[in-house]
C-alpha positions as CSV (number, residue, x, y, z in Angstrom):
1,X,66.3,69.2,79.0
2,X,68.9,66.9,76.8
3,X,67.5,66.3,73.4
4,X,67.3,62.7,72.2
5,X,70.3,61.7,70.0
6,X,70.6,58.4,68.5
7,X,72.9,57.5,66.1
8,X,72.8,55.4,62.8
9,X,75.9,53.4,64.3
10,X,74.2,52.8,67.3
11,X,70.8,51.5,66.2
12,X,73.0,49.3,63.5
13,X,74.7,48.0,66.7
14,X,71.5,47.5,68.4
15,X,69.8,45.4,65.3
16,X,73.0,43.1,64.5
17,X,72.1,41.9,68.3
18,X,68.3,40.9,67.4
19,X,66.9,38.3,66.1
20,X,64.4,39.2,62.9
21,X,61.6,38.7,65.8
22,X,63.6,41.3,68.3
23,X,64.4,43.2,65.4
24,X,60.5,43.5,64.5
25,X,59.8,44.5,68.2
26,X,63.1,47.1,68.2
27,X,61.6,49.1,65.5
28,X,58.0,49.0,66.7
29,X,59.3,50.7,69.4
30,X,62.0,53.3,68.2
31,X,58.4,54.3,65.8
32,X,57.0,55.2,69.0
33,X,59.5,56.9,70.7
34,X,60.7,58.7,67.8
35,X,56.6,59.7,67.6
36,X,57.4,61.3,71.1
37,X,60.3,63.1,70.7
38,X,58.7,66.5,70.1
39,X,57.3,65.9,73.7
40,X,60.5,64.7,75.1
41,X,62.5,67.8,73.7
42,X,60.0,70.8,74.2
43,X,61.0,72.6,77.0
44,X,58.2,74.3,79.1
45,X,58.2,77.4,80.5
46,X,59.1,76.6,84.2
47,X,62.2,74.6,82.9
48,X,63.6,77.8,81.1
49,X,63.0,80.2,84.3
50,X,65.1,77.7,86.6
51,X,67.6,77.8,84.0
52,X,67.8,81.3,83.8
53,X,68.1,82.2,87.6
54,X,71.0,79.3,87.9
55,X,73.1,81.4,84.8
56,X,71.5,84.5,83.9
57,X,75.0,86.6,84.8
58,X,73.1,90.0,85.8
59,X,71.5,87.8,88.8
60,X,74.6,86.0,89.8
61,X,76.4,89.9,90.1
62,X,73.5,91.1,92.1
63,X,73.9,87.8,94.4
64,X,77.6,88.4,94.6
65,X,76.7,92.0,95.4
66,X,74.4,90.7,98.3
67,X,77.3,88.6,100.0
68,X,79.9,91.7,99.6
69,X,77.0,93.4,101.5
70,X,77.3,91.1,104.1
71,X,81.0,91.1,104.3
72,X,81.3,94.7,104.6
73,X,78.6,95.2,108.0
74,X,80.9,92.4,109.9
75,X,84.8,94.5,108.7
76,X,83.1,98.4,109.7
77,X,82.3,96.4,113.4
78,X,85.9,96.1,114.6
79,X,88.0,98.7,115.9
80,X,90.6,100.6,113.6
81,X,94.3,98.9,113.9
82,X,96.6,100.1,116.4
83,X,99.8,101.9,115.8
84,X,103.0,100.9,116.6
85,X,106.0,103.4,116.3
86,X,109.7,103.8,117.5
87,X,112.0,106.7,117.4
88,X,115.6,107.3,117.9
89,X,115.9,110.7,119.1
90,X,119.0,113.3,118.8
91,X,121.7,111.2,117.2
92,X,124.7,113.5,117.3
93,X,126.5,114.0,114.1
94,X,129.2,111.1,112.5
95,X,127.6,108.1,114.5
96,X,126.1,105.4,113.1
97,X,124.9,103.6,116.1
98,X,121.3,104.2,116.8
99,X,121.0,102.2,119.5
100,X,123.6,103.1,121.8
101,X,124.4,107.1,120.4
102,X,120.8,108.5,120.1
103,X,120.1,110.4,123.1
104,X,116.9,108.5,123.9
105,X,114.9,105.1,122.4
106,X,111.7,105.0,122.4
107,X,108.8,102.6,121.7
108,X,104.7,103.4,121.6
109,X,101.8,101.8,120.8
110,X,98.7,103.8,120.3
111,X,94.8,102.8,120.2
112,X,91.9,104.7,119.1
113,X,88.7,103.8,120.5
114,X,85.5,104.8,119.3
115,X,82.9,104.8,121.8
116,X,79.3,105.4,122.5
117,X,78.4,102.2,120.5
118,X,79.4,103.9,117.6
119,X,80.7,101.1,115.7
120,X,77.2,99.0,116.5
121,X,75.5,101.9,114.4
122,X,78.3,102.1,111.6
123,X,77.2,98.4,111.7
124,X,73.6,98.8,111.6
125,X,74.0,101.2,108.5
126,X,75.6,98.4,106.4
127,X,73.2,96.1,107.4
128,X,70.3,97.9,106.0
129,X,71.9,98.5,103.1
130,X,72.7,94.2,102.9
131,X,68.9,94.3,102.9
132,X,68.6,96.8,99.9
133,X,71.0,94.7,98.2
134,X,68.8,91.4,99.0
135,X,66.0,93.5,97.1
136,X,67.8,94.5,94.5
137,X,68.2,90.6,93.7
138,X,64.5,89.7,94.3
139,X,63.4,92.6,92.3
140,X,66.0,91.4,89.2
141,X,64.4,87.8,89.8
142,X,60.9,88.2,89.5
143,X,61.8,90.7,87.0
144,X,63.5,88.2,84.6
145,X,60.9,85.6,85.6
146,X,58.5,87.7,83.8
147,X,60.7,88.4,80.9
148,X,61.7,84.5,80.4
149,X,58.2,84.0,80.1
150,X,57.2,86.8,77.9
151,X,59.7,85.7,75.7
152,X,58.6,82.5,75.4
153,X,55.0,83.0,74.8
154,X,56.3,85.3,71.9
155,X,58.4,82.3,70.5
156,X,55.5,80.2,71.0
157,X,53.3,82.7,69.3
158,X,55.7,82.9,66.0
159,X,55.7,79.2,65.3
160,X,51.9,79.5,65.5
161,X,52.4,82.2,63.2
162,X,54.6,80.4,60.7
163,X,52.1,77.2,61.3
164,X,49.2,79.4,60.5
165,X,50.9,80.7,57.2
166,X,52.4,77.5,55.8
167,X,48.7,75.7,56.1
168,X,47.3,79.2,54.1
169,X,50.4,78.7,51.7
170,X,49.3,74.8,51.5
171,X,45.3,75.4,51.2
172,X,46.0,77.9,48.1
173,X,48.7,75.4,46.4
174,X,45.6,73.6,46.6
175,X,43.4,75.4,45.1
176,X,45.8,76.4,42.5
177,X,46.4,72.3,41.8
178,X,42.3,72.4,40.8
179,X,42.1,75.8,39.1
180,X,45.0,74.0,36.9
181,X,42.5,71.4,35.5
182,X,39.7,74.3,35.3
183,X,42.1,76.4,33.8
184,X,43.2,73.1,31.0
185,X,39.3,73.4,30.2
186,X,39.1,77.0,29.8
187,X,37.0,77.2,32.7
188,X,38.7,80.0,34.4
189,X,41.0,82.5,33.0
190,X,44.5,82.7,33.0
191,X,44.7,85.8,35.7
192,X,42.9,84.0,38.0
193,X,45.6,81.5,38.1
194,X,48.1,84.4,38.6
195,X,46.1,86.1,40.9
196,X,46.5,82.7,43.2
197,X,49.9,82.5,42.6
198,X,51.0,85.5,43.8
199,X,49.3,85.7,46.4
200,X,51.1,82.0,48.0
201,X,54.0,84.2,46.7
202,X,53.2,86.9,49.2
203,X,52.6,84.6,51.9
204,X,55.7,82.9,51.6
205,X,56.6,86.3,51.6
206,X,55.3,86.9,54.9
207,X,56.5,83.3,56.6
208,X,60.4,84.4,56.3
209,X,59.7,87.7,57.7
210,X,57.8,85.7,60.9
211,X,61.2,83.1,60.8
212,X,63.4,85.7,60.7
213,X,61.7,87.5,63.4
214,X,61.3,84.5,65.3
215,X,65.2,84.1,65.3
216,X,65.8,87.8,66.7
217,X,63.5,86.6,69.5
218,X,66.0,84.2,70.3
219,X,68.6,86.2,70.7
220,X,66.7,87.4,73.6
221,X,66.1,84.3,75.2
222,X,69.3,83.1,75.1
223,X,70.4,86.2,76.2
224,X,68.1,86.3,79.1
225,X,69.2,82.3,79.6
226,X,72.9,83.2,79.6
227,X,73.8,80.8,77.0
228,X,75.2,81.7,73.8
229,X,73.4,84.2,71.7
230,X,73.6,81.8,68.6
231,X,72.2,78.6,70.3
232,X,69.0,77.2,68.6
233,X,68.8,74.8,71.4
234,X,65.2,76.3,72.2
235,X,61.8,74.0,71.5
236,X,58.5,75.8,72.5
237,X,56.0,73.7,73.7
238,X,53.2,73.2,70.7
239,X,50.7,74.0,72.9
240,X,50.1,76.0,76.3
241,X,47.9,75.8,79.5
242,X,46.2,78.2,79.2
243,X,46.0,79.3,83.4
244,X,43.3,81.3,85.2
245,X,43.8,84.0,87.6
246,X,41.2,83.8,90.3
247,X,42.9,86.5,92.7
248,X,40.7,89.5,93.2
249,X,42.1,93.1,92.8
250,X,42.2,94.1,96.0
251,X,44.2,90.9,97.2
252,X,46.7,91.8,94.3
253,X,47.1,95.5,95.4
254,X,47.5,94.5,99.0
255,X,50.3,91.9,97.8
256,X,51.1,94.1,96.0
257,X,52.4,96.6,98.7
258,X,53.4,94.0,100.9
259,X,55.8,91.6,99.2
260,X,56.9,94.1,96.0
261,X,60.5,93.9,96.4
262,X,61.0,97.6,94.8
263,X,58.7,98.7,97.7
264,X,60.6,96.7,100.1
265,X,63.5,98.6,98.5
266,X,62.2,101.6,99.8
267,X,61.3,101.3,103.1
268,X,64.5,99.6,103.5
269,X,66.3,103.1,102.2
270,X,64.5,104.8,104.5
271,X,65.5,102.4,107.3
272,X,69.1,102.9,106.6
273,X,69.0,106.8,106.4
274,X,67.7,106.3,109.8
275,X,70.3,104.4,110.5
276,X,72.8,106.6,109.1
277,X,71.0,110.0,111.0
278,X,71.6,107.3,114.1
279,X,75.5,106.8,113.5
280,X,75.5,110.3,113.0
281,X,74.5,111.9,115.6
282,X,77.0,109.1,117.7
283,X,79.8,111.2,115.6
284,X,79.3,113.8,118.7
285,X,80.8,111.7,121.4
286,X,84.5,112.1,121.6
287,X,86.9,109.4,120.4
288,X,89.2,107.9,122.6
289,X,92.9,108.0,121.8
290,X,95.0,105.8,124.1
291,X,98.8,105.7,123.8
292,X,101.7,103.9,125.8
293,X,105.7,104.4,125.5
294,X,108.6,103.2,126.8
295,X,111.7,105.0,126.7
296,X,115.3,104.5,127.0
297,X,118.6,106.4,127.0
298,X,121.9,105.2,126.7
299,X,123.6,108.1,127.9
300,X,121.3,108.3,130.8
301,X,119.5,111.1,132.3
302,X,119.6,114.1,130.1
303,X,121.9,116.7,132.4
304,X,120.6,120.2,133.1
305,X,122.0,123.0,135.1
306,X,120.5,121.6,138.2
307,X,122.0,118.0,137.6
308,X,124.3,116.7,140.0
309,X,127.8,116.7,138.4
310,X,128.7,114.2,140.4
311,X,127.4,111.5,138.0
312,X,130.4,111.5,135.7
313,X,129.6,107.9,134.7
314,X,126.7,107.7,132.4
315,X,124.3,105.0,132.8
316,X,121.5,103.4,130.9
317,X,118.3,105.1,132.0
318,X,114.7,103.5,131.3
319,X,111.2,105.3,131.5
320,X,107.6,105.1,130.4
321,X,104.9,107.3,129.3
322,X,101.4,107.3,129.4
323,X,98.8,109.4,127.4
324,X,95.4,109.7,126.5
325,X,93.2,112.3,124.4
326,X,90.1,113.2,123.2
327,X,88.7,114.4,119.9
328,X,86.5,117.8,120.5
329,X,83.3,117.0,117.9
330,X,81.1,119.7,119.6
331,X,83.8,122.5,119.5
332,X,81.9,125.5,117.6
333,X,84.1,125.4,114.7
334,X,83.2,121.9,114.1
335,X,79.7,120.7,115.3
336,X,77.7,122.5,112.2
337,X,79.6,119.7,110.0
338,X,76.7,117.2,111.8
339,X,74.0,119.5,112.1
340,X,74.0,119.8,108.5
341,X,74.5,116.0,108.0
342,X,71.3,115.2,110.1
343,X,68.9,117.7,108.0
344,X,71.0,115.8,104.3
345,X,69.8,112.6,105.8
346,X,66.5,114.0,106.3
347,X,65.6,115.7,103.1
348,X,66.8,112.2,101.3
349,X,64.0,110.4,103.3
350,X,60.8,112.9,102.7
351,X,63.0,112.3,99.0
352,X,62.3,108.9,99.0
353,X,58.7,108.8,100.9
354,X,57.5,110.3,97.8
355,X,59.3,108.4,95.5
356,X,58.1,105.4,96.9
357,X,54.3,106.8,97.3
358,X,54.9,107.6,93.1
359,X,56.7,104.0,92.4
360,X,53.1,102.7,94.3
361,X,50.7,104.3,92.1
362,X,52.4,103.3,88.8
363,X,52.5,100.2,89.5
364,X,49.4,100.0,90.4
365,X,48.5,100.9,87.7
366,X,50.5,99.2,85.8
367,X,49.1,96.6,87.6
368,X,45.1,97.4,86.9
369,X,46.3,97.4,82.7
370,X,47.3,94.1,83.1
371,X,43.9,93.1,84.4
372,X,42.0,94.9,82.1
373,X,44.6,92.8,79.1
374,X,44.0,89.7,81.0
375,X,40.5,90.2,80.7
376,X,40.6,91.3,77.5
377,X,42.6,88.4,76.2
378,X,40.1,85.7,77.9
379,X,37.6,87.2,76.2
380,X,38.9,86.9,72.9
381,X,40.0,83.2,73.6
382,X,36.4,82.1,73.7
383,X,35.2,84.3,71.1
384,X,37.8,83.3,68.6
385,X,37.1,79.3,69.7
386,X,33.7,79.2,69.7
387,X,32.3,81.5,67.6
388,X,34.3,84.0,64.8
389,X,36.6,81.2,63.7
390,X,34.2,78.2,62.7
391,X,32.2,80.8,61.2
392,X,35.0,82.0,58.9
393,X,36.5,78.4,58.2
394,X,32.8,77.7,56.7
395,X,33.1,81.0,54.7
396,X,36.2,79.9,53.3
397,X,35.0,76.4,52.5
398,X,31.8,78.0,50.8
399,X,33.6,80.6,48.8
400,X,36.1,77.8,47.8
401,X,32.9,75.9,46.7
402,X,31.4,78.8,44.9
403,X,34.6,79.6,43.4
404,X,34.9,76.1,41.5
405,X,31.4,76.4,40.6
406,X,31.9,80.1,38.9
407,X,29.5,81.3,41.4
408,X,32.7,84.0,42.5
409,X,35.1,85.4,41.7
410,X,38.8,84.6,43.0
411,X,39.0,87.7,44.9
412,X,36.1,87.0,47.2
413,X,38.3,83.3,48.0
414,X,41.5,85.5,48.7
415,X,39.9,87.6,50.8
416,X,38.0,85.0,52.8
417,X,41.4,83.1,53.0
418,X,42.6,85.8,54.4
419,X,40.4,87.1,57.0
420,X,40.4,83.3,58.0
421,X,44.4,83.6,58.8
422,X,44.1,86.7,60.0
423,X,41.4,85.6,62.8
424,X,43.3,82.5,63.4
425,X,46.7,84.8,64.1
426,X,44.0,86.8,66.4
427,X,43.2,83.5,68.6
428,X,46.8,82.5,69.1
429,X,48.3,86.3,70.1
430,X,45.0,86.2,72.2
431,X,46.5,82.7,74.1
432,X,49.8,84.4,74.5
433,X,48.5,88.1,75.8
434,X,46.6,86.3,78.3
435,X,49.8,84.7,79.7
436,X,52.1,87.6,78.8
437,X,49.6,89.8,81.2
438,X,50.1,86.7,83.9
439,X,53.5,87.5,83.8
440,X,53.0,91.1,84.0
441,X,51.1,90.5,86.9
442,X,53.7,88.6,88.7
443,X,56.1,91.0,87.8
444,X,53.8,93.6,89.4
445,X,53.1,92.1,92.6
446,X,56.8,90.6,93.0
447,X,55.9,87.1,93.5
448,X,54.6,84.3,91.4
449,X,51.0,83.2,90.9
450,X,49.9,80.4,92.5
């Protein structure tokens, strides 16, 4: 989404065409708009996905991979190109004239032709493998679907994080600006003072570790975006929908094994090694060779002993040929070459029965985790809401209290203060587990939640 830009220039412009009651109006509403620009430039998490399909350059190779799969079952379809040849045969020694001095001319044109319906299953092997390329690209997709918005709950998560530790930083600044005036009294000692200091010290601390760890998680975004590494041109949303999953475990797991495109994958190997056993075995019916010539001789008929000498005056002679031949597949010496093809083919697909079967349990499992984190995560949300953080906010406010009325001691306001943050951090990673294990999920099944 285009940020909103507006120049000085341009709102001078704008205000030299106004009268002082327009101008009034003009700035009544640029106070509004400008109070909704954070809206207008956030970018929410959908945006980001469909941005990353269009560009992310490891789909667009699979998707270029996908149509070369496609062009390569229509070119193994068509029959190998015919030869053309021509020969001059016994040119005698000192002439130059290959048309007229060779003993014979000849022209041929020869044809192989595979039969059997050979290059239908030469075909059908590239086809299934179009289809394992197809998955590759729907796997990749759903797979960087779920990464965009991983990374983006994170992102979201650190400017929580750096908004959670600049309003500590900004409740112990003031704090510090009243111990000051207990401190011009000799109310409170000067170590307390220090003691609050350096702890807004440490948190500042703290808050350019979380911004410069929020900028490393941009590299990753953009990365996943395909736009430049350095762009900052990323604005979380402030806050998230927090969405439900109201899918059963069982309907997962049977989604789960029927739209998975890594499963798909699999069957879809197995298809083509089928496929492949199929051409194979079609490698045992002969191969037609087809070849016609035409031949002539200057000189005319070659002479013999037998020839009649009569013919003293040579005369242009012209003759054709026709042939036709056979390969021998099934000759002894040769047939073992597909027996032990057809048992390769079928040790790669018991291979990859199992390997599929394994694939299957781990991600079912990986699947049932992301339950148990959703769960987890939704449970936390409504404790941390309704019940652990107001109670800490009212500890902090009564050790604050107690503090100022030398009921306490400054440590027991730190560490309230800090508990406080610390539960606050908890509520916020809670909110973006719950959606990062939504995204798991997805990734799992191979299709988005609807």
């Amino acid at each position: 989404m285009n940020n909103l830009i507006i120049t000085r220039e341009f709102m001078n412009r704008i205000q030299n065409m106004l009268s002082d009651t327009s101008r009034a109006a003009f700035w009544i509403v640029m106070i509004l708009i400008f109070g909704f620009v954070p809206n207008i430039c956030a970018q929410p998490v959908d945006s980001l996905v469909t941005e990353a399909i269009q560009n992310n350059p490891k789909l667009k190779s699979l998707k270029y991979n996908l149509q070369s799969a496609d062009y390569r079952s229509e070119s193994v379809s068509t029959l190998p190109p015919p030869t053309l040849g021509i020969e001059f045969n016994q040119i005698p020694a000192g002439k130059y004239n290959l048309w007229d001095d060779a003993l014979s001319n000849s022209l041929s044109l020869s044809q192989m032709f595979m039969i059997g319906g050979k290059l239908s299953a030469m075909s059908d092997v590239e086809k299934k493998s179009a289809l394992i390329s197809g998955d590759d690209y729907q796997a990749y997709k759903i797979n960087l679907t779920a990464q965009v918005k991983m990374e983006y709950y994170s992102l979201w998560l650190f400017d929580k994080k750096i908004d959670l530790q600049k309003n500590d930083i900004k409740l112990l600044n003031d704090l510090i600006n009243s111990v000051i005036i207990l401190y011009q009294v000799n109310k409170i000692n000067q170590a307390d003072l220090l003691t609050l200091k350096s702890e807004v010290a440490s948190n500042e601390t703290q808050l350019l570790i979380l911004q410069n760890q929020k900028e490393a998680e941009t590299y990753k975004l953009n990365k996943l975006l395909g736009r430049e590494l350095d762009s900052k041109d990323i604005y979380i949303e402030k806050e998230i929908r927090i969405d439900s999953l109201n899918t059963s475990m069982g309907e997962l797991q049977s989604r789960l094994e029927e739209v998975n495109p890594s499963l798909k994958k699999m069957d879809n190997m197995i298809e083509m090694n089928l496929a492949m056993k199929n051409a194979n075995d079609k490698e045992l019916i002969p191969d037609l060779m087809v070849q016609g010539m035409i031949m002539r001789m200057p000189q005319g008929m070659i002479l013999t002993a037998k020839s009649d000498l009569s013919m003293l005056m040579p005369q242009t002679e012209y003759m054709y040929s026709l042939m036709a031949s056979i390969t021998l597949p099934f000759a002894p010496w040769s047939v073992n070459k597909f027996k032990a093809k057809d048992e390769e083919i079928l040790s790669g697909i018991k291979g990859i029965e199992y390997e599929k079967d394994d694939m299957n349990r781990e991600m079912i499992s990986g699947l049932k985790n992301a339950l148990v984190k959703y769960k987890t995560s939704s449970d936390l949300i409504k404790l941390n809401s309704t019940y652990v953080i107001p109670l800490y906010k009212q500890a902090v406010e009564a050790q604050i209290s107690a503090y100022q009325n030398n009921r306490t001691n400054i440590n027991s306001v730190i560490d309230a203060s800090r508990m406080l943050l610390m539960q606050e951090m908890n509520y916020y990673m809670a909110q973006a587990d719950h959606q990062m294990s939504l995204a798991e999920i997805e990734m799992m099944i191979g299709t988005e939640l609807k």
